[in-house]
N, C-alpha and C positions, 0 to 999 in steps of 0.2 A: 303193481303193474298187472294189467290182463293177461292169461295166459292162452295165447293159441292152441285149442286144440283141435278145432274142424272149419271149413272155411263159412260159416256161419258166424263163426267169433270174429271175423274180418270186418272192417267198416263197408257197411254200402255205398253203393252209387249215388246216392241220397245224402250219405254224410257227408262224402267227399266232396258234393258239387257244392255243398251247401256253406261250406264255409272256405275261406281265402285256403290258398296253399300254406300260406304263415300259420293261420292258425292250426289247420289241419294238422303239420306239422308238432306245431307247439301242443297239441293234444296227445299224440304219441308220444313225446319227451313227459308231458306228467303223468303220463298212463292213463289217462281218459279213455284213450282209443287203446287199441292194441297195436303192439308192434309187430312190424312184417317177417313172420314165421323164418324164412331165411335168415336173418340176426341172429334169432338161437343156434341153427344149424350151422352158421357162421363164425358165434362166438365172440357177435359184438353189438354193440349197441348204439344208440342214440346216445349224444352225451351235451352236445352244446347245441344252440338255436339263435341266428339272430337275421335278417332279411339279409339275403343274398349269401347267406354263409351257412353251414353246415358242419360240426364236426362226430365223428363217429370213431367210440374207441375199442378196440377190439385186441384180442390173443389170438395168435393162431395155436391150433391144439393137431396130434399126430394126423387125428380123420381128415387135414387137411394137406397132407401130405405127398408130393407126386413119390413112384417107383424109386426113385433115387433118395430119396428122404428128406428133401426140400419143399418149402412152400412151395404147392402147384401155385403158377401165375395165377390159377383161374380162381383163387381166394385176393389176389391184390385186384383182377380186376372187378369179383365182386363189392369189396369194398369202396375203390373208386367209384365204381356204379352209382352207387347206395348214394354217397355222398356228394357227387356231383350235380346228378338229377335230385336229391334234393334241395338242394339250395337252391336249381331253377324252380323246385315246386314253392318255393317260400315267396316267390316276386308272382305266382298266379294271383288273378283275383277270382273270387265268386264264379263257380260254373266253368271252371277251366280245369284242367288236367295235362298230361305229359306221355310221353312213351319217348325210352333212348332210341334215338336215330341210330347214332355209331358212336364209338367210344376207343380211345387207345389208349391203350398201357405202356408205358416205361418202368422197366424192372432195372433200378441201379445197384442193388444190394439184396443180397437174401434174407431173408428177417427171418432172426434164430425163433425158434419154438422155444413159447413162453414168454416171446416179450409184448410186452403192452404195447402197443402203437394209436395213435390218433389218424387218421384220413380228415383230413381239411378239405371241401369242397368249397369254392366261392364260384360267384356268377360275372360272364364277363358281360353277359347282355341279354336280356328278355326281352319278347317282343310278343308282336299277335301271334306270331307261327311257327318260330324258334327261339328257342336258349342256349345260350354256348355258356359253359364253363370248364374249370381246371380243377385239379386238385393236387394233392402230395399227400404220400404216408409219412410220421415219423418217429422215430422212438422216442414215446414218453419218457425216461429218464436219459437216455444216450444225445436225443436233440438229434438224429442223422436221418437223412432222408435216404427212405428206401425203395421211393418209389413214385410219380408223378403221371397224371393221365388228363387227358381231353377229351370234351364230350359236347354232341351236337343232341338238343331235345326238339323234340316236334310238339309243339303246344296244340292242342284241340279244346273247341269252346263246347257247350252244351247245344 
């Protein structure tokens, strides 16, 4: 897998327009491309790929920790981020791209530090101008969902 270290190691403008969002996508997961720096700092990764669907599996580690010593929300809603917008980027074609509109979080449970969890993102609808999808976190070995969000994308053509 490529290792980010300056934004020069990012795909360009050019990669990106250049091929579908599926594929785009499908090139990060074999490590063709590089993955988005954030993931490391995040402590999670790409893990599954399929059109309209997204899963990303990750730990939360202490660095992501509010004052009180809980997951800061702002690691679940990164993660829902991640995986929500990408599954709408899996239904782009050629020369199209994304940016989140707005996105919200539901925190139903605190997810203990150290557990594996998956983020599920699927698509509810792609279009010329927008994307809407959902997603849920949930403990890989526990099955408990900790966490569930929605998300509006603004699609843009080249």
């Amino acid at each position: 897998m490529k290792k980010v270290t300056s934004i020069e190691d990012l795909p360009s403008r050019e990669d990106i327009l250049s091929r579908t969002g599926m594929e785009f996508i499908q090139d990060i997961l074999s490590g063709e491309l590089a993955p988005p720096p954030i993931a490391h700092l995040m402590n999670y990764a790409m893990h599954e790929v399929e059109p309209g669907r997204v899963v990303f599996r990750g730990t939360p580690k202490l660095e992501v920790c509010n004052p009180i010593g809980s997951v800061h929300g702002g690691w679940y809603g990164t993660l829902l981020d991640s995986a929500m917008a990408c599954a709408v980027q899996t239904m782009l074609p050629k020369g199209s791209g994304y940016t989140t509109l707005e996105y919200k979080v539901n925190i139903i449970r605190s997810i203990p530090l150290g557990l594996v969890v998956d983020c599920i993102g699927w698509t509810d609808h792609v279009g010329r101008s927008t994307g809407v999808a959902h997603g849920e976190i949930r403990g890989v070995e526990d099955g408990r969902l900790y966490a569930t969000g929605s998300t509006t994308c603004i699609v843009m053509t080249r």
